[in-house]
C-alpha positions, 0 to 999 in steps of 0.5 A, a space after each residue: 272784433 279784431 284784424 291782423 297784419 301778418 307777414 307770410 315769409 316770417 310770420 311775424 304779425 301784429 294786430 290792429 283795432 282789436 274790440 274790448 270783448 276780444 281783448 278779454 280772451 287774452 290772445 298775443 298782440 303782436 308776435 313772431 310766430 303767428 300760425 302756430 300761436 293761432 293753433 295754441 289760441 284756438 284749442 283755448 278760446 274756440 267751441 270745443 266742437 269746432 277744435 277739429 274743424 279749424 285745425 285742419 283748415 287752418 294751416 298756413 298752407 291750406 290759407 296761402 293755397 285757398 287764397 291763391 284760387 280765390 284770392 280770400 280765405 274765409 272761416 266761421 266758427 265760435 270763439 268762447 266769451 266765458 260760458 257764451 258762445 259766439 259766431 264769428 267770421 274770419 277772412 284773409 285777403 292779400 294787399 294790393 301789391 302782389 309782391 308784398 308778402 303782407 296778408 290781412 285777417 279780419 275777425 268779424 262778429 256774425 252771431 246775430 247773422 248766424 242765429 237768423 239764419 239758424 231761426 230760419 232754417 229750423 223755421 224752414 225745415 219744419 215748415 217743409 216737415 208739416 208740408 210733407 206730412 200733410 201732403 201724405 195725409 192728404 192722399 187718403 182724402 178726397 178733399 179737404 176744405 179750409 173754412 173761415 168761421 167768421 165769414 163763412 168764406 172756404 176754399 179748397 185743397 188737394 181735390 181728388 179727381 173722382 170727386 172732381 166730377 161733382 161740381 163742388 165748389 172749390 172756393 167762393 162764400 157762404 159755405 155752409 149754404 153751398 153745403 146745404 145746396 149740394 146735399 139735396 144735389 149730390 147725397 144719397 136720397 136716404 141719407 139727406 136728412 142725416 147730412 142736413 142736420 149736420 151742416 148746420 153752422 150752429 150746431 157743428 161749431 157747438 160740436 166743436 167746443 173744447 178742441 173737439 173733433 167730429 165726424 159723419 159718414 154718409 153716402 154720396 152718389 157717384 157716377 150714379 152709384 151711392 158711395 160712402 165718404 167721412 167728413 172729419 172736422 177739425 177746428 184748429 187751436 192757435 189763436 190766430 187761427 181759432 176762427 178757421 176749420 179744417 174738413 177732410 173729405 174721404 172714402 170709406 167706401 170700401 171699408 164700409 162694405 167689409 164691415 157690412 159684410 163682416 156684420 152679415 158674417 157676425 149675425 150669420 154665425 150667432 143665428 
């Protein structure tokens, strides 16, 4: 946007290739007081936001004290083009030779830059959100299974160890065959028929129309003991993903005993 050529020991300044949006904040061209113009300059063509920010670094010590250590100052901050705010960089540098007091101070327009950034940021943070969400929601399952509804390929996440230890798949193809398979393999012998007629793919995805969810709870035996799991099922909605749904697998043993025992309580007062 703009450099400037600024003499520390009298800041005199004057400045040099100064773009045409820049020329139209009217900032001084050339002068005898550099930093404290800068200060009037910021309180008038800066974000109100970064008013406090860029004073207090902004200094003529605090930049010859930075440069010192690092041999640059840089600062971002937003300079106001009317109502529209824009990022920009600024960075001091000495010259070459170390006795002249001369330093140079680039403006330079980083708005397209910061705004990906922004993006990607934003993007990242949810993304990290989602994941921990999802990583808690998980805890409660004993698997969860993404499947492709068009080829039937799956895989599968987050499995718990006691359901480890039936052998199920955890990726491969025809899932729903593979369902079939480990029902008359693993489902409580009373509760087959139930979990057959659900895992059939034309029947669920007919139960999924609409952006509708299903569910179904049935027993599986476990260590040779019959427990009770839910499978939930949920066909997800973005377009680009429509063809896919998403099964968790959980426990519900331990609720399904206290309602049964509830019920027993419940028929046991009303007789």
């Amino acid at each position: 946007f703009s450099i400037y050529y600024v003499n520390t020991l009298t800041d005199r300044f004057v400045e040099f290739s100064a773009h045409d949006d820049y020329e139209s904040l009217g900032i001084e061209k050339e002068g005898e007081d550099f930093f404290n113009l800068s200060r009037t300059n910021i309180l008038r063509v800066v974000h109100a936001d970064d008013h406090g920010r860029i004073l207090s670094a902004f200094t003529k010590e605090n930049l010859l004290r930075e440069m010192k250590k690092t041999g640059t100052f840089t600062l971002n901050y937003r300079l106001m083009f009317g109502e529209e705010p824009t990022y920009v960089s600024m960075k001091a540098t000495h010259m070459e030779d170390p006795e002249d007091p001369h330093i140079v101070i680039g403006v330079n327009n980083i708005d397209a830059q910061m705004k990906r950034q922004m993006e990607y940021d934003a993007a990242k943070a949810q993304t990290l959100t989602y994941s921990r969400i999802a990583e808690a929601l998980s805890r409660d399952y004993y698997s969860i299974y993404l499947v492709n509804t068009e080829t039937d390929e799956f895989i599968e996440y987050s499995s718990n160890r006691d359901y480890q230890v039936l052998q199920v798949e955890q990726s491969g193809e025809d899932f729903f065959e593979k369902c079939r398979h480990n029902i008359l393999r693993l489902v409580y012998e009373e509760d087959r028929e139930l979990a057959l007629s659900v895992w059939d793919k034309a029947r669920l995805m007919s139960e999924l129309e609409d952006g509708r969810t299903f569910s179904i709870t049935y027993r599986l035996v476990v260590k040779n003991e019959p427990v009770y799991i839910n499978c939930k099922v949920i066909r997800m909605e973005d377009d680009l993903d429509k063809k896919f749904i998403v099964i968790g697998v959980s426990n519900v043993d331990e609720q399904m005993k206290r309602e049964r025992e509830l019920t027993a309580i419940r028929e046991k007062a009303n007789r």
